[in-house]
N, C-alpha and C positions, 0 to 999 in steps of 0.2 A: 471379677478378678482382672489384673490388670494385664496386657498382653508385655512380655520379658523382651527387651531390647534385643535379643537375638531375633525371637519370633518375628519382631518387626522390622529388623530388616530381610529376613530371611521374604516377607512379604512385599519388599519393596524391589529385591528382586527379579521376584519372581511378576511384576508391573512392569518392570523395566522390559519384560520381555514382551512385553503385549503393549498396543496402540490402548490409547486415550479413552478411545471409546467400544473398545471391545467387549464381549458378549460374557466375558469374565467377571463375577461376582466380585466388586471389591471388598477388599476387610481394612473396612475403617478404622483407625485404633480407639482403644475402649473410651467411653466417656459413661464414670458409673453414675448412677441415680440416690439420690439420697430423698429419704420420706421428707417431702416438703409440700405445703399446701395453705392455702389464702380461701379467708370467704370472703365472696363479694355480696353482699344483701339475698343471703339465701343459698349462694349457688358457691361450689369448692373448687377450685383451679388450683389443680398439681401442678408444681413449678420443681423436676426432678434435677432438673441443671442448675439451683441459684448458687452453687457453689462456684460457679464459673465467674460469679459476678463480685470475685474478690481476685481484684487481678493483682495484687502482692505474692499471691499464695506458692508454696510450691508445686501443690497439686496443679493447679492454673498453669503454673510457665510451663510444667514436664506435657501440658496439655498441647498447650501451644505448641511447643517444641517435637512435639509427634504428628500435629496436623501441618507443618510446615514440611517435615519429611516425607511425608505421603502425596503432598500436594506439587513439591518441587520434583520427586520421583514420577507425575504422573504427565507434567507441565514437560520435563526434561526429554522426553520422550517423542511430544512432538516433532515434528520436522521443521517445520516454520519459524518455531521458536529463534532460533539464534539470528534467522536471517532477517527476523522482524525487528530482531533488538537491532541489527546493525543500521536496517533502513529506518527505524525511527531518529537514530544517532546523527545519520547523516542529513536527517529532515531537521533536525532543532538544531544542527549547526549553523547559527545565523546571526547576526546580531540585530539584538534588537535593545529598544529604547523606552523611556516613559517619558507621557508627555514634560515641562520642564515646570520645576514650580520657580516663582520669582523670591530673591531673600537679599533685597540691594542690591549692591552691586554684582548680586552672583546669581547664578540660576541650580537649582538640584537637580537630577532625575539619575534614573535608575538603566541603567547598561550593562547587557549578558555580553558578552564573546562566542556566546553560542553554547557552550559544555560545560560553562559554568555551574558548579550546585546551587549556589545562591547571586541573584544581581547587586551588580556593585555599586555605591551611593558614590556619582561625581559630581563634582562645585566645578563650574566652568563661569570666567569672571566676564560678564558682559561685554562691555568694553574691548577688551584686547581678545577675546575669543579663547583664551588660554584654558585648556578643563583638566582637571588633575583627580586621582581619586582621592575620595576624602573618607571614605571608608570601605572595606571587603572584608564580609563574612566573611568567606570563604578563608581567609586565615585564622579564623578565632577555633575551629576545631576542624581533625583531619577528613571527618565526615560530611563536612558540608551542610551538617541536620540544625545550625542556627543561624537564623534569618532576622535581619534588622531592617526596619522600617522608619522613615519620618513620622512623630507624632507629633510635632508644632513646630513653629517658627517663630520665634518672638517678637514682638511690635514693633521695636529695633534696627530687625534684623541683625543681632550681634551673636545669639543664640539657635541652636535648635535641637530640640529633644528629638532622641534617637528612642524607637521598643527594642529590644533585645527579646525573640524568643526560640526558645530550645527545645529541639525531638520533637516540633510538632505541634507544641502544643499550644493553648490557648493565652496564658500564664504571661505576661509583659515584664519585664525590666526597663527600663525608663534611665537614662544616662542624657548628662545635657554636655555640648558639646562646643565651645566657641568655637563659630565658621570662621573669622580671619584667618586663625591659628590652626583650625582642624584639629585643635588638642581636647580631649576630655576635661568637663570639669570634677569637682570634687564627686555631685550628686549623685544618688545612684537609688533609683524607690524600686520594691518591692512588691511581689503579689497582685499588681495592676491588671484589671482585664478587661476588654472591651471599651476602651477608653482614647481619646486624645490628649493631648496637652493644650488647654486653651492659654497663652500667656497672658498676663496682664501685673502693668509695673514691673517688681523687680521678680517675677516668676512665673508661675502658673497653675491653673485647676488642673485636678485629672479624680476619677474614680478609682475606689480599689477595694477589693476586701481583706476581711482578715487572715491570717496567715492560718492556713486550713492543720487539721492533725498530719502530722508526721509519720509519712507514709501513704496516707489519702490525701496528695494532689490532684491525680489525674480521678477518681472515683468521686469523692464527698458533695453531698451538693455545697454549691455557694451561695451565702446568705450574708445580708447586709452591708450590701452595695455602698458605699459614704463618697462623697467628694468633700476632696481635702484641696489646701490650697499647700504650694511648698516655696518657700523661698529663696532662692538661688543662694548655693553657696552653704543651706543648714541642714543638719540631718533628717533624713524620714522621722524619726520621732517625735521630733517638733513643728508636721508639719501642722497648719490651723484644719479642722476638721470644718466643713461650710453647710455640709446636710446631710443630716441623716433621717434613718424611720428605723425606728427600731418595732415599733406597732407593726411592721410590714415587711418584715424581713427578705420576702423574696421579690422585693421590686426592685428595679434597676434605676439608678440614679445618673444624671449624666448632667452637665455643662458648657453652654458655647457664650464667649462674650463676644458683642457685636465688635465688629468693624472699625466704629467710630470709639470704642471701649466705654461706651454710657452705660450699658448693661450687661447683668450676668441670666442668660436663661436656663433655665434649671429645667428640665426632660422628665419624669417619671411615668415610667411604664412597669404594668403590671405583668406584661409579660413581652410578648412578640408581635401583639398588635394591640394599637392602641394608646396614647399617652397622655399623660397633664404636660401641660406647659406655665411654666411658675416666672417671674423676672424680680429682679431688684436693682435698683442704681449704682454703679461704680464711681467714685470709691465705696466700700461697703457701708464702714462704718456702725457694723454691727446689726442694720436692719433684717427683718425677717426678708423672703421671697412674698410677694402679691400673686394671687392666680390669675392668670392670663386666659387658659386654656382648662377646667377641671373636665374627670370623667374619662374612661377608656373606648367608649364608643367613638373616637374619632381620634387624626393624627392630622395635627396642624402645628406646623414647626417656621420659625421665624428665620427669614433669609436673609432681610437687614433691618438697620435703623437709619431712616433717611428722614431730614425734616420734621423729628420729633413724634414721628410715628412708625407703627413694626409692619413692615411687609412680610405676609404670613400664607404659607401655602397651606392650604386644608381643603379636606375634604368632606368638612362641614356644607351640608346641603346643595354639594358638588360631589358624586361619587367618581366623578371621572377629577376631580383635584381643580381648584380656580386660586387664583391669587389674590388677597384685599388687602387692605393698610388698612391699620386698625391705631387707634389712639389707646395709649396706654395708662389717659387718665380718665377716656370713659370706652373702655373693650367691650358693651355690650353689640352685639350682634346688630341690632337696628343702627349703630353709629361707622358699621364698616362701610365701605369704599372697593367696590368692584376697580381692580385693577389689568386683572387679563380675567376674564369670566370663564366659565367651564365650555368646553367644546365637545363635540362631538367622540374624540380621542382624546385618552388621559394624559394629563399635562405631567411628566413622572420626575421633572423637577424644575428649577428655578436657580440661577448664577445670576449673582450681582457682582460686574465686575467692568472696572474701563468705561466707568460712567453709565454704563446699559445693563439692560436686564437679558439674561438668555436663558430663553422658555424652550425645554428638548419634553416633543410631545412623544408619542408611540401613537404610531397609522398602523393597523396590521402589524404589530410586533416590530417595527421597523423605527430605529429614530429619526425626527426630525426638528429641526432648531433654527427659532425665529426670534430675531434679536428685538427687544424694545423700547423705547426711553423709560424714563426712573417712573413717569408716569404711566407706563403701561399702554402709551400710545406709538405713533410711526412701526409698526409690525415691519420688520424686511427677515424676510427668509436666508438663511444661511445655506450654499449650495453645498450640497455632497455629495463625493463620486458614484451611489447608487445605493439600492436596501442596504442597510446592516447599521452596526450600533457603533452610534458617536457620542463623545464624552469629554468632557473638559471645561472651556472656556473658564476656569478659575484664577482670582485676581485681585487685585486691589483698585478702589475708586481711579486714583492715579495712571494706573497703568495703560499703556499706548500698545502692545504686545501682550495676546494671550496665546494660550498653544491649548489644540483640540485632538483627538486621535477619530480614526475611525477601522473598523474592519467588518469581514464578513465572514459567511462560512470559507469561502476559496481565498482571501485575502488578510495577511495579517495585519497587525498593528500598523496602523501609517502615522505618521506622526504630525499635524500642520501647524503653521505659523499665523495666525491672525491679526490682523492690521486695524485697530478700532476705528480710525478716523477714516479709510477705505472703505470699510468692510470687505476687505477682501481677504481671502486666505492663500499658502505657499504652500507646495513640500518642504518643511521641515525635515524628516528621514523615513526614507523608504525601505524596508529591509530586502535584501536580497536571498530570495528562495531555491533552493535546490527542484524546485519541479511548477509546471507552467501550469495556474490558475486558468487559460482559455479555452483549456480542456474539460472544463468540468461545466457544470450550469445548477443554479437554483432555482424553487419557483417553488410556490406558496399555493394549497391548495383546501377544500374546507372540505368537511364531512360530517354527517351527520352523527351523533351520542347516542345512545339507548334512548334520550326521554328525547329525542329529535333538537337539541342543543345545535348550535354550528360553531363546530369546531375548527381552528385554521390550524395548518401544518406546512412546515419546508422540508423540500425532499431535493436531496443533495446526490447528485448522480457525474458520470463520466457522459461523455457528449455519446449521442448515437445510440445507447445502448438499448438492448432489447428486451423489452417489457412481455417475458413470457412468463414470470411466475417463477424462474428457474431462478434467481437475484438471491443472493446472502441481502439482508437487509437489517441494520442496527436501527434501532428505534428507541431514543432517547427520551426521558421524560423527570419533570420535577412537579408539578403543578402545587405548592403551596407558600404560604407565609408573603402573599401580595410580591412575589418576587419573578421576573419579567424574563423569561429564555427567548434572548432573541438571537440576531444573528450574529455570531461572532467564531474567529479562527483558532482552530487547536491541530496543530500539531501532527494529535494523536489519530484521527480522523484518515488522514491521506494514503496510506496503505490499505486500509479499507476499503478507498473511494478507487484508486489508482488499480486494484486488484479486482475491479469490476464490483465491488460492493457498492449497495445503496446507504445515506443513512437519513434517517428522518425524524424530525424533531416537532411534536404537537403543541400547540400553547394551552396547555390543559385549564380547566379551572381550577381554584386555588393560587392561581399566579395572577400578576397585575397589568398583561399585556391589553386588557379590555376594561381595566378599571375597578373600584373599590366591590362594585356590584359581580365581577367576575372573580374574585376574590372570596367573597362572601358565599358561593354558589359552591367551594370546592373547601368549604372548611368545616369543624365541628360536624354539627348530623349531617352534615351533606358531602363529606369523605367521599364517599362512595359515588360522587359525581365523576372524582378524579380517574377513581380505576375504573369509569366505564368510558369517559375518555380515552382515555386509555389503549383499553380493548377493542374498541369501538376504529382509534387510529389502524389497529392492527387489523382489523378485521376489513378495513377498506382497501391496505395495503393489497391484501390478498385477493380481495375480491377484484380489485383492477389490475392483478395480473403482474406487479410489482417483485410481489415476494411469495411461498409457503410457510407453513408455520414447519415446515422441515427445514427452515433454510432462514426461521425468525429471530433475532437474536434481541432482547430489550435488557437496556442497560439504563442505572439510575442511583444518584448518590444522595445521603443524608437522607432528606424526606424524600428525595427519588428514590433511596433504596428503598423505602418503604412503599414507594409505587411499586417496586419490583417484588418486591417481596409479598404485597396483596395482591397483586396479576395473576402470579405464578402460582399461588394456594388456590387462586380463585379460577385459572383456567389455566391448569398444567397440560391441556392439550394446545396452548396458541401457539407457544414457541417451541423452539429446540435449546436455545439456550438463553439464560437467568445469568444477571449479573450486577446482585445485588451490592452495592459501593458504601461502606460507614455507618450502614442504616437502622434506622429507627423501627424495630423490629417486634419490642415486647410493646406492647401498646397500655399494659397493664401498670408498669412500671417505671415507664423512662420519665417520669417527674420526681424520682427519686435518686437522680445522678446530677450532680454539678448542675448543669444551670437548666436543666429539662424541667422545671418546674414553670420555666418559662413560656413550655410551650404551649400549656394549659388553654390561654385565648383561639391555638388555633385547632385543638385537635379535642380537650374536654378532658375529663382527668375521672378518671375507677374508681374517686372516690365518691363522685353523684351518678346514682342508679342509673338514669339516665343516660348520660355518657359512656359507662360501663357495658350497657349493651350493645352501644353503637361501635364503641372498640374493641369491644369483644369481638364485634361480628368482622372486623378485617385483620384486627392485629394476625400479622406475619406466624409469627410463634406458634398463635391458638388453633390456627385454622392447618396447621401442617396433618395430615391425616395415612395413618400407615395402610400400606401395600398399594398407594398411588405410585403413578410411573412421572416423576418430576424431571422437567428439564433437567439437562446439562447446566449445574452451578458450580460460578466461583462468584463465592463469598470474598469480600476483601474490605480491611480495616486494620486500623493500624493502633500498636502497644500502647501510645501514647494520646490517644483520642480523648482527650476531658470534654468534648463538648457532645457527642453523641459516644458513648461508653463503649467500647470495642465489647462489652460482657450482652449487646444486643445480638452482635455477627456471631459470639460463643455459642450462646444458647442456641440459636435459629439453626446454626450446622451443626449441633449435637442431633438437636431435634430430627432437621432435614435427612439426615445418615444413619438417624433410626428406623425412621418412617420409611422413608422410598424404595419403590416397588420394581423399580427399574433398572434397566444394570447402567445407562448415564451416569457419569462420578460425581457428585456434591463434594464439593471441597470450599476448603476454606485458605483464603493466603493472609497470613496476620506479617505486616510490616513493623519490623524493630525500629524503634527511634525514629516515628512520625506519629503526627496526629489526626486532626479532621480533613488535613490534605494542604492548607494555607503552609507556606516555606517550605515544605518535600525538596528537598534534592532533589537535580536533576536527574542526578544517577540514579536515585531508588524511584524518581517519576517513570526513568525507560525502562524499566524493569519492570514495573508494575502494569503500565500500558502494553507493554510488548506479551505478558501472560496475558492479559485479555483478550489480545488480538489473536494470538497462537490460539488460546481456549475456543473463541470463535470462529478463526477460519476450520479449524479441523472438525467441528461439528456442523459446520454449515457444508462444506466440502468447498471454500473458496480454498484456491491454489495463488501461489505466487506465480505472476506470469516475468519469465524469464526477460531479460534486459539484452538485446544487442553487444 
């Protein structure tokens, strides 16, 4: 029976009247059950919530729209809350920059004001210094919830394709746009995702799929990826179709033409790891793609075309990544050419740019970038103002000027100017902060896993403070899909740190801060490495006096959420409070929503026995068990999420608010008109960050300490 709109506010009430975390039995509003049930090879898993997982429904939104009331009634009550939105407001008022990309006579990059919902794309013309905007979201809707990016720059430079995407989500629009004039042209494609704009001649490649059912955008899986070529000036309809697989429908297709425009290299990947590498010569002329690269056991992708041969970063018989030239009229393995060899630390990419190669390794999770000639010889080191992660040097052969960024946890975005024929770097732009970075300190520490693994971690603290156990401590984690948490600045962080909070960040397995082999260790049957990293992070905290698990707080988004979400089922006594972000929850099903079918190479799929019990035994959802006393949860995901389905965060806080044995609140906060988190508004970013924060200070008992 469903609880009557009186009833529920008459309940919210009477919450109003009581603190967050009070000894008072919540009354969750109803989420009913319907007979539903899967067999897996023998064995029947009730799935009484899949009705949550049509999010058009009206039963869905009335859903929604009753866990947002309970959730903001319970959020609202806090104390911290409003004073946390204001000092996060006053923290992100800043301006900041991206580094510049070069298009002729003019340079691109991306500039906030600080409180802007979306940053603004300015052309600033070389020469005269003169920079004008050349486009701002922020006028095309009063929301601020669509975000426009560069997808290419044409060979010209007379062009450059703009994405257009709205509420969040995955979903591209592609508009090209003459830079003299800053005017829109005619073109305008369609349904594009995951994709750039490669140009070559009078246009460019891009990927796209079909225009999905009406009504299932943000749910339907996506199937059959195609690259099409489009020619300036004609409609999407006609544009040339360049490759498809219709044999394979859930691969993903993709395109870069080199540099010098001799080649087009064509990408297929089976899922999220792993790809072929295919090439053909330009002009096309109609020929098939040659394989280059077959098989998904490896990821070796092409950086340029120099001298008639492809410089190819792989991790072919390098799990830590090396660099070869390979000839592309005889690409067998015995004919390659060691050009930077594998070291020690995983080489995590390769810029050909300004006549040199710039190789950014990862030491200890940390970047570092050492410039080389075209042959991989004269090594000179690239200085950096201390640990943390640098990014950029991209360019053209030609180019005398590149621009690189760096930051850290305490330090944000810097922005530098690079000098080729020097080697030397400038500040370019430094942002100016509302609160002093020498007050804080980082420092990188290791511990050991359950199977005696050494794990590294950065713990990010206020100068002085005392390590008696008594510390609120946020413990942050992603560990999968080969992808690298190193150090870099958020914002969001600093009220935490500046209110005597700790926060600390482990490089779990599953991530690529130690290479393809460190990678391998934390994926498929070996999941379960991650969440004892994990735990293992938390349990050292504690044990050195750091933090309690009354005062533990672990936060994690997408496959993090699903770090958080198996922690928490798996040890609801570590923390105090869960804070699970967009996450990958049902483990039984999320290859059957939009592009999840992709993620099969890393986690294994329900429908081989095998695999099935290995996700059985962590998915989130499965393992939820009633009359357990679970952390303090806020669940959050947002309306518009096509790439991890917001119907993972439904289910799991149905489930979690069934089950839990404790009076801690489980709640859920669903965000209208966003998605996986890429273009959020500012506004709905400090709102969102500022519940987490409230959520966590008030169960850990951190206070705001008062300002002068």
């Amino acid at each position: 029976m469903k609880i009557s709109l009186l009833t529920l506010l008459f309940s919210i009430l009477l919450l109003a009247c009581q603190h967050a975390g009070s000894d008072m039995k919540i009354q969750y509003p109803d989420s009913h059950k319907i007979d539903q049930a899967d067999g897996y090879f023998g064995k029947v898993i009730n799935d009484p919530y899949r009705w949550l997982e049509n999010d058009t429904s009206a039963q869905t939104a009335d859903w929604v729209r009753r866990q947002n009331i309970l959730t903001d009634s319970i959020l609202g009550n806090i104390p911290e809350r409003t004073a946390l939105r204001a000092r996060l407001e006053e923290l992100v008022d800043y301006e900041r920059y991206s580094a510049p990309i070069r298009a002729g006579e003019y340079v691109f990059f991306y500039k906030n004001n600080g409180l802007q919902n979306q940053s603004v794309i300015y052309r600033k013309h070389v020469e005269s210094g003169v920079e004008t905007v050349f486009l701002d979201p922020n006028e095309l809707d009063g929301q601020g919830t669509t975000s426009v990016g560069i997808a290419g720059i044409s060979k010209d430079d007379q062009f450059v394709t703009l994405s257009y995407s709205k509420g969040g989500s995955d979903w591209q629009e592609f508009v090209v746009f003459d830079i003299a004039s800053a005017s829109p042209m005619s073109d305008s494609l369609q349904w594009v995702k995951f994709s750039g704009a490669d140009w070559h001649g009078h246009g460019f490649y891009y990927s796209r799929f079909p225009e999905p059912v009406k009504g299932a955008d943000y749910s339907a899986s996506n199937s059959n990826q195609s690259v099409y070529y489009h020619e300036l000036g004609t409609d999407q309809s006609s544009d040339r179709l360049v490759f498809e697989d219709k044999e394979h429908p859930n691969r993903y297709n993709s395109v870069d033409v080199t540099e010098d425009e001799n080649y087009l290299i064509l990408y297929i990947a089976d899922g999220t790891d792993g790809y072929e590498c295919h090439y053909k010569k330009l002009p096309e002329n109609g020929q098939g793609f040659t394989p280059l690269f077959t098989g998904f056991d490896h990821k070796s992708s092409v950086v340029d075309h120099i001298a008639g041969r492809f410089l190819v970063r792989t991790d072919i018989g390098a799990p830590n990544y090396r660099l070869v030239s390979v000839d592309p009229e005889s690409p067998e393995q015995g004919n390659w050419q060691d050009l930077i060899p594998e070291e020690q630390f995983p080489l995590q990419n390769v810029r050909s740019a300004g006549g040199y190669l710039f190789a950014s390794y990862l030491k200890k999770a940390t970047s570092h970038i050492t410039r080389f000639d075209q042959g991989g010889k004269n090594a000179q080191e690239i200085s950096l103002p201390g640990p943390g992660s640098a990014g950029g040097f991209s360019g053209k052969k030609e180019d005398s000027i590149l621009f690189w960024s760096f930051s850290s946890f305490t330090y944000p975005g810097i922005i530098y100017k690079y000098n080729v024929a020097s080697n030397t770097s400038e500040v370019y732009f430094s942002p100016k902060l509302s609160f002093n970075p020498e007050e804080y300190e980082s420092k990188q520490v290791t511990y050991p896993s359950k199977d005696g693994e050494i794990v590294s971690m950065f713990v990010v603290h206020k100068r002085g403070i005392k390590m008696d156990g008594k510390n609120p401590l946020l413990l942050y984690g992603y560990g999968g899909f080969n992808i690298s948490i190193t150090p870099r600045f958020s914002t969001y962080i600093i009220p935490w740190l500046e209110n005597g909070g700790i926060y600390a960040v482990p490089n779990l397995r599953g991530g690529g801060e130690y290479g393809e082999t460190w990678h391998k260790a934390g994926m498929l049957l070996n999941k379960q490495n991650v969440f004892n990293d994990f735990i293992s992070a938390a349990e050292y905290l504690i044990d050195n006096n750091y933090t309690s698990s009354e005062k533990l707080v672990i936060s994690g988004r997408s496959n993090g959420g699903l770090l958080v979400g198996a922690v928490m089922t798996q040890r609801p006594d570590l923390m105090k409070v869960a804070l699970p972000g967009v996450g990958v929850l049902d483990m039984l099903r999320y290859h059957k929503f939009t592009v999840g079918h992709g993620w099969i190479p890393e986690y294994g799929s329900s429908e081989d026995p095998e695999d099935f019990k290995n996700l059985l035994s962590y998915s989130p959802l499965h393992n939820l068990k009633k009359g357990v006393r679970y952390p303090a949860t806020l669940i959050y995901t947002g309306d518009h999420d096509d790439r991890v389905v917001p119907a993972h965060s439904f289910k799991f806080a149905a489930t979690l608010q069934e089950c839990t044995g404790g009076e801690l609140p489980c709640l859920i906060r669903i965000e209208t008109d966003a998605g996986h988190g890429s273009g959020k508004p500012i506004a709905k970013l400090l709102d969102e960050e500022a519940d987490k924060l409230a959520f966590s200070f008030y169960h850990t008992g951190l206070t705001l300490i008062k300002k002068n």
